[in-house]
N, C-alpha and C positions, 0 to 999 in steps of 0.2 A: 483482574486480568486472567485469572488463574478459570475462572466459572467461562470466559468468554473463549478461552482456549480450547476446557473439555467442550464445549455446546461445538464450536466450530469443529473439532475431531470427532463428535460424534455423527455430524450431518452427513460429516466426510466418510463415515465407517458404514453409515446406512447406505449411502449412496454409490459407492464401491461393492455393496454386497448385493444389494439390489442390481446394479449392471454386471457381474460374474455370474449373478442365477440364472437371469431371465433376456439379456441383450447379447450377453460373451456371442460372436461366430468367427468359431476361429478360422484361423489363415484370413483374416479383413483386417484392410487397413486401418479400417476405423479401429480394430480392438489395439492394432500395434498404436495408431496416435496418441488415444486415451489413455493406455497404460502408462508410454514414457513419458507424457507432459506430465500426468499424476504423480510420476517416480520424481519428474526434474521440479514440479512444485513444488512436493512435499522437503527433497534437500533445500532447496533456496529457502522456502521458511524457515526452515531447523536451522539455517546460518543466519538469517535475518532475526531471528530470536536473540543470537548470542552475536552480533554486530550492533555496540552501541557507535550513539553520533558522537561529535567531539563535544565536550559541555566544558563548561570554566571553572574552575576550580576558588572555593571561597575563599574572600582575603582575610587575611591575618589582622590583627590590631593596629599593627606599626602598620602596615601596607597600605592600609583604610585611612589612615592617619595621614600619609605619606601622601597618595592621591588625592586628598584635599586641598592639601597643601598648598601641593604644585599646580591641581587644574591644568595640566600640561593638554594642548590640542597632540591629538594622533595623527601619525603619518596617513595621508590620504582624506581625514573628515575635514569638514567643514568648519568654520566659530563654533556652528550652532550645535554640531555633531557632536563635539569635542569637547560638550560639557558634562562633567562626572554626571552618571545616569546611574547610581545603585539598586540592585533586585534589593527590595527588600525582607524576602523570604530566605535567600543564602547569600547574602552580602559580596555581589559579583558585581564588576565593572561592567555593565550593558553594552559600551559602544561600540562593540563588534558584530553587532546584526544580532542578538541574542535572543532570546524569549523564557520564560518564565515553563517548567512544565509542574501543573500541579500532583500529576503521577507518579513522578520518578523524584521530584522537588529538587531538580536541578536546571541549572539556565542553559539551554542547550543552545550550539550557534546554528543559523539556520531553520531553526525549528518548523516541519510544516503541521505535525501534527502528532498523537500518542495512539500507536497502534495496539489497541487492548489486544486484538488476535492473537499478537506475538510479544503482549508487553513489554513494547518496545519504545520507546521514541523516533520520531522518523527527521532527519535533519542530516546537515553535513557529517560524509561516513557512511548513511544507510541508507540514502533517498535513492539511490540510482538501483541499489538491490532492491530495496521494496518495488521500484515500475516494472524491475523484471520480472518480477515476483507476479506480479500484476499481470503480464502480458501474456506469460505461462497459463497462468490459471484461468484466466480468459479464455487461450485458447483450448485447453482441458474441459472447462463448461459446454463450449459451444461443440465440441467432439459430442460428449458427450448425452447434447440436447440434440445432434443429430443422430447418433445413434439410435436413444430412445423412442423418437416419433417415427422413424424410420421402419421400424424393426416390432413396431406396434400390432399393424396388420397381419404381417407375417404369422405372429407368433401367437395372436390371437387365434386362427386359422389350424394351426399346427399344433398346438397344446390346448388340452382339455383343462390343464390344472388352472390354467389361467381364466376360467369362466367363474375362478371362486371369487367371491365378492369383498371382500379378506384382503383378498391377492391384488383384485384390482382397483382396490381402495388405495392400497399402501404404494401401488405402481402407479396411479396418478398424484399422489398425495409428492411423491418422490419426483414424479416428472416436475412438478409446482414449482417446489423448492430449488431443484434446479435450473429452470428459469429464470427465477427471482434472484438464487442465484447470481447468476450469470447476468442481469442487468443493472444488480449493485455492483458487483465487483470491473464489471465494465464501463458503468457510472464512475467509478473511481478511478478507473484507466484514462478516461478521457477529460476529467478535470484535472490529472496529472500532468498531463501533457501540455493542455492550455494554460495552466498555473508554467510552467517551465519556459511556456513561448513566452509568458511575460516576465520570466527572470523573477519569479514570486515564489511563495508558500500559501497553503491552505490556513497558515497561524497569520498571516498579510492580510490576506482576502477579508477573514471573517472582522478583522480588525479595523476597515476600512485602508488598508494600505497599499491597494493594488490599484495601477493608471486605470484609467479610462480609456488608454488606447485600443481600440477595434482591430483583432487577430481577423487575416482574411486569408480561408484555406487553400488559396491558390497561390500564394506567396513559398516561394522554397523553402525564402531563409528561415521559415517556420521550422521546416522539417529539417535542415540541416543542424536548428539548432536544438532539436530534440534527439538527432542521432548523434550530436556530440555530445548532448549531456547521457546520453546511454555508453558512450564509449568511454567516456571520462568521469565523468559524476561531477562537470566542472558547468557553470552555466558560458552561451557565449557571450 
């Protein structure tokens, strides 16, 4: 977690220094958009860091013992739900939608996935910060991959320093990155969403847990129920 963090802060320190040298114009909207989604990213990370999900807590001897016993069904499962389901890694009761994280080695509820960026887990608690997380920094990319292309000719034009081959290495090399970028991180934007229209997780999906019902983007109730799981962090 700790290697995937500095590499991500450093991409980010390159790329910040390279758009202050060679893009900044000031009094442009574009430099005001860039900067604050940047400001309001990097805070949501740094709280997304230290915002764990809810996890369960291992049972005891007697407890272990105790839910055997009784095999009690839970309010709301099913027969089949409702039969003792133990982690066998921290000795947790399952039946509450749980998932196993092998990074954190705890059963977290909800689970969709373990965010190395922010070595984090991402699940009930943190899933609603992390898409905002997401939607910021999306739009922070795409600021700032217009910027860049924008402001290419210009500047090519207008500075001589910029004919060094150096310079214009590391200014494509950085435009790249930022692209790519912005279509992973947009990639995960949009698998967020559609895992959400289906009332899923990304830890569902890969596990073969997710319907087979067909999301069609002209449907509201889609977007209604992705604007209340933004509002709430609750699925509808």
């Amino acid at each position: 977690d700790r290697y995937m963090l500095g590499f991500y802060l450093s991409i980010q320190l390159i790329q910040l220094y390279v758009y202050l040298n060679y893009y900044l114009m000031y009094n442009n909207i574009i430099d005001l958009l860039y900067l604050t989604s940047l400001l309001i990213a990097i805070h949501i990370f740094i709280k997304l860091r230290y915002t764990k999900p809810r996890v369960l807590t291992a049972l005891s001897r007697n407890e272990l013992i105790d839910k055997i016993q009784q095999s009690s069904p839970l309010d709301g499962l099913s027969e089949h739900q409702s039969k003792l389901r133990l982690c066998t890694h921290c000795m947790t009761d399952k039946r509450q939608a749980t998932s196993h994280c092998k990074f954190c080695n705890h059963c977290v509820i909800g689970l969709d996935h373990h965010f190395l960026g922010a070595g984090v887990c991402i699940g009930y608690g943190n899933r609603r910060l992390y898409c905002v997380f997401l939607m910021v920094y999306v739009v922070n990319l795409l600021v700032c991959c217009i910027a860049m292309f924008n402001n290419q000719i210009y500047y090519d034009e207008a500075n001589s320093y910029l004919s060094s081959v150096q310079t214009n290495r590391l200014l494509m090399t950085v435009k790249l990155i930022t692209v790519c970028m912005f279509l992973f991180f947009g990639t995960l934007l949009w698998i967020q969403f559609v895992l959400i229209a289906r009332d899923s997780t990304l830890f569902n999906s890969q596990h073969n847990r997710l319907s087979n019902e067909r999301i069609s983007l002209l449907d509201k109730a889609i977007y209604m129920k992705i604007y209340k799981f933004l509002l709430t962090g609750l699925y509808a």
